[in-house]
N, C-alpha and C positions, 0 to 999 in steps of 0.2 A: 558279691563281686567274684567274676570267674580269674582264675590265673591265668586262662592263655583266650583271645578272642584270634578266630581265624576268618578272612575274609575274602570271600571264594566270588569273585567278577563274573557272571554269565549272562553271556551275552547270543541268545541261536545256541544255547550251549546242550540243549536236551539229548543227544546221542552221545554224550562222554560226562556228563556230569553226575550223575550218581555214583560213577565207580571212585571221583574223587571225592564226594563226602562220604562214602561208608569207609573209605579208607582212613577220615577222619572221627568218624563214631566212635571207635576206641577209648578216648580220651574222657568219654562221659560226661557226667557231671561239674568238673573243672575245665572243661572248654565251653568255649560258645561258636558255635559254623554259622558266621552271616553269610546266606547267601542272596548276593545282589543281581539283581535281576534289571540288567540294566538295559529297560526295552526293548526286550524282545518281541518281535511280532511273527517270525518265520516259523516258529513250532512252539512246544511248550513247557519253554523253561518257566515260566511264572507259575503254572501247576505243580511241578516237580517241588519247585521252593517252598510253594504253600505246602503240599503233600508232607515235605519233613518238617515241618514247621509244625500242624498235626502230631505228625506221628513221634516226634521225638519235642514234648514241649518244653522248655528252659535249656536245651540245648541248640536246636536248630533253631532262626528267626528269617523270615524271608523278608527281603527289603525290597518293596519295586520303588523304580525311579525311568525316567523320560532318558533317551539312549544320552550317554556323555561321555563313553569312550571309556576304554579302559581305568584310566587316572579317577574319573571321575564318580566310577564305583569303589576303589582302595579310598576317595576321601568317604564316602558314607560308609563306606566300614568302620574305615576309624573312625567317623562323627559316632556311631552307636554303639562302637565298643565299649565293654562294661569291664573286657579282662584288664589284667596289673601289664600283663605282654601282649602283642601282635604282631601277625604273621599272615602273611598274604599266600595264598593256594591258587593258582590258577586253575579254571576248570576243566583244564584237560590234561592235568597233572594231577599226582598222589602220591601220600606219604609210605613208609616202610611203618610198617606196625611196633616190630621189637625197637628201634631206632627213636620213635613217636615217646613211647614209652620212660625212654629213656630223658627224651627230650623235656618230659614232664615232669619227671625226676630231680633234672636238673633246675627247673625253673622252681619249682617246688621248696627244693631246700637253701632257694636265695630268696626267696620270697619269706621264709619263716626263722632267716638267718639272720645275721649284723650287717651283711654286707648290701652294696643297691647294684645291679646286676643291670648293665645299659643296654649293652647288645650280648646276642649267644651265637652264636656262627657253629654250622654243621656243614656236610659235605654233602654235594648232591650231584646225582645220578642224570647222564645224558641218555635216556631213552627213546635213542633213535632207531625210527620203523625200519628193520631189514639191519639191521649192523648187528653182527656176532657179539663183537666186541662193546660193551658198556662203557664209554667212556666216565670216569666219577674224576670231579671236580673236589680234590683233597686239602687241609693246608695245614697237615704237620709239621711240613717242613717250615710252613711259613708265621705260624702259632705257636705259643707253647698250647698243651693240651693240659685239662681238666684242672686248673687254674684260674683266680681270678686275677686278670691281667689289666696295663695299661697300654697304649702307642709306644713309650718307652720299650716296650719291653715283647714288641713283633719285629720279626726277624725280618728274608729278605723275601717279597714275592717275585714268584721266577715268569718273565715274559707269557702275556695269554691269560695270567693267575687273577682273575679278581673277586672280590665280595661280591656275591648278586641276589637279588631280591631272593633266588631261590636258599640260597644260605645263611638270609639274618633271621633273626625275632629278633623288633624290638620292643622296650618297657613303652607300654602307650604314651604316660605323659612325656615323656622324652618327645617324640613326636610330637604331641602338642604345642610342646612348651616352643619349638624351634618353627611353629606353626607351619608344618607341611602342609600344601597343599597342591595337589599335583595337576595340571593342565586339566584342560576336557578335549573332546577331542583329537585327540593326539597319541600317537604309537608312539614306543620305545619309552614309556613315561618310566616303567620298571628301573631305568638309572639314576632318575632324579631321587627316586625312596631310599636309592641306597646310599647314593652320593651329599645330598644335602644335609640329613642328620649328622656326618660325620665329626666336623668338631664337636659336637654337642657330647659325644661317646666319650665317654671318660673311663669305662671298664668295662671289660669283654670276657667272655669265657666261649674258649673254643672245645663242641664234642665230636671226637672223630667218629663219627656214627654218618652212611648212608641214607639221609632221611628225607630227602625230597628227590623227588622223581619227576624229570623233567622231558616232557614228550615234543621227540621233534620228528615231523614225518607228515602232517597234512602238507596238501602245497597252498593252501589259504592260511597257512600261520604267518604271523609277524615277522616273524626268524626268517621264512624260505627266501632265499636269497633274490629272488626275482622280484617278491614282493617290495623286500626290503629296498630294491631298486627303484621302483615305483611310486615309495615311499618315502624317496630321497628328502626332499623338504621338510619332513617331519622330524626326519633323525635330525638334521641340520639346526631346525628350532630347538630341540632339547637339545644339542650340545650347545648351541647360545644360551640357552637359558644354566644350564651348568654352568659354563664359561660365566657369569655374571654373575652366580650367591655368592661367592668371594672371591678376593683376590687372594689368591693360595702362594702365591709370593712372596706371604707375607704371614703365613701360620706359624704361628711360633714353634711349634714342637717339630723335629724334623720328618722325624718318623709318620705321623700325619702327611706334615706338606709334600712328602714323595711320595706319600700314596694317591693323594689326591693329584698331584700332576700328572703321577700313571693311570689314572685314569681319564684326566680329560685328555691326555696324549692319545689312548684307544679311541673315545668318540671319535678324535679329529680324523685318527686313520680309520675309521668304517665309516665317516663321509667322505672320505678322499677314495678309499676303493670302491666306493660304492658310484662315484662318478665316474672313476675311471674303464669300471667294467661295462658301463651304462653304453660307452660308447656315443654318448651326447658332449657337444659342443656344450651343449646349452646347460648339461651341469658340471661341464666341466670351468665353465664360468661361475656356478654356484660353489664352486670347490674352492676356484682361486678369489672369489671374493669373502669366501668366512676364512681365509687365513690374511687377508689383507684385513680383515676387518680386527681380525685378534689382533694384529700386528700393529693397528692403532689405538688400540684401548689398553691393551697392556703387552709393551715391547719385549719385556721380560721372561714372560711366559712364552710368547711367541719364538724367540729366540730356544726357551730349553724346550719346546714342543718341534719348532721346522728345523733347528739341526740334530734331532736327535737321533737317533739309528732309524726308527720307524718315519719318525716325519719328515730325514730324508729320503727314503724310501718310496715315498708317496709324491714325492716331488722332483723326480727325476724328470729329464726333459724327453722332448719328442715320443714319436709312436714306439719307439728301443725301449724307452725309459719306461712308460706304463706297462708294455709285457712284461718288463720285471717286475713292476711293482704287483701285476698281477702272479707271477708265478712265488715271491713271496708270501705270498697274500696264501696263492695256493697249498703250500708246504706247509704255512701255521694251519690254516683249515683240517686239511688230514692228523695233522699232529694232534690238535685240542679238541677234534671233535666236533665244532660248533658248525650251525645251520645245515 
């Protein structure tokens, strides 16, 4: 059994994907890199997978599978994973070596400890093409650090802050057990991994260590904003489909249930600006019918979601009203970094 399985999605990935598994070789013997090779036809990521698969055997395993989208290569990850932890690497991203290290350190001496270690939470690096300045996604302030903690016991996250695929490991069977299994087909799937185990976390430990590096700069990424435009529908299905694992109205623990409302509060506002900047009637009708639609399945939610600071915000009337909500929208962009 390895401690850590990592499971790296490529897809057409063959000009950037080897710089992030040798960034993961480090780790040796107690990792495992599946690299999923998830139908490629345009160049040759299925050689490259085979090739480490050779050259590094018991570490590297190459998995092909028929195209199924993002989601649908993290579930064959995790269908073969053999580690005790998993962690999803996209392949146009990579880890920090001293950070990694660390990271293995940590899982290591909960693995051979007393205690059962659900999630690990690290901070990761916004690696965007042409920016001086590296944005890094921290959350000292909103963690304690190098402790094993509960929800109890997480502070406050501050607007913009959240957990994301880039900053979990979690223990495999956790995952199992709460059986994820994440769409096919479908962008933006990376919220549901991190959003749907959540009750299931019962202990965390946070490393303030730099260790995922997150590349933002093609204009055919998920993230570029035009795309994500285009891709309006998709996002809107995964926030329905979040909006449905539970009703979080109703989690008992507090601490959880406002983490989880701050974040389906965010989907709704990057479908709502994402309509709004669209400049389409036609999703601006898709905007105003997923919040009629919350607003009939659970009044509750809907009520601490469209009157809150952000979801009034996105719902401001007439063509006055969307330029605000757009130069809001613009203000947090620059501020956090993102797309």
């Amino acid at each position: 059994m390895k401690l850590l399985s990592i499971a790296i999605p490529c897809y057409n990935s063959a000009a950037y994907m080897e710089n992030c598994i040798k960034s993961l070789l480090p780790g040796g013997n107690e990792v495992e890199i599946l690299i999923v090779d998830d139908g490629s036809t345009k160049d040759n990521t299925a050689e490259i997978a085979d090739r480490y698969e050779k050259e590094y055997p018991g570490i590297c395993k190459a998995i092909h599978q028929e195209n199924g989208g993002h989601g649908a290569a993290v579930n064959a990850g995790l269908k073969a994973a053999t580690g005790i932890y998993f962690k999803v690497v996209d392949s146009d991203d990579w880890v920090n070596e001293q950070a990694y290290r660390q990271v293995l350190d940590t899982l290591r001496r909960f693995v051979y400890g007393k205690d059962t270690l659900d999630m690990l939470i690290t901070n990761f690096v916004y690696e965007k093409q042409g920016a001086r300045h590296k944005k890094v996604m921290s959350y000292k302030l909103a963690l304690p650090k190098d402790e094993l903690f509960s929800w109890n016991d997480v502070k406050v996250f501050v607007a913009g802050q959240y957990i994301l695929m880039h900053s979990v490991i979690y223990r495999t069977e956790l995952l199992r057990d709460c059986k994820l299994e994440l769409p096919e087909h479908t962008f933006y799937v990376d919220n549901i991994f991190v959003y749907e185990p959540l009750p299931h976390v019962h202990t965390m430990y946070y490393l303030n260590v730099n260790f995922y590096r997150y590349f933002i700069g093609r204009s055919d990424q998920s993230v570029n904003e035009q795309v994500m435009i285009g891709r309006i529908d998709q996002q809107i299905r995964v926030t329905k489909l979040m909006l449905g694992y539970y009703d979080v109205t109703k989690i008992q623990n507090r601490k959880l249930r406002h983490y989880m409302v701050r974040y389906l509060e965010i989907m709704m506002v990057i479908c709502s600006i994402l309509a709004i900047k669209s400049g389409s009637e036609e999703n601006m009708e898709k905007k105003k019918a997923l919040w009629e639609e919350l607003k009939k399945s659970n009044p509750a939610l809907y009520l601490r979601l469209r009157w809150g600071f952000l979801g009034q915000g996105m719902n401001l009337p007439g063509k006055g009203g969307r330029s605000l909500s757009i130069a809001g929208y613009k203000i947090a962009q620059k501020f956090f970094g993102f797309n």
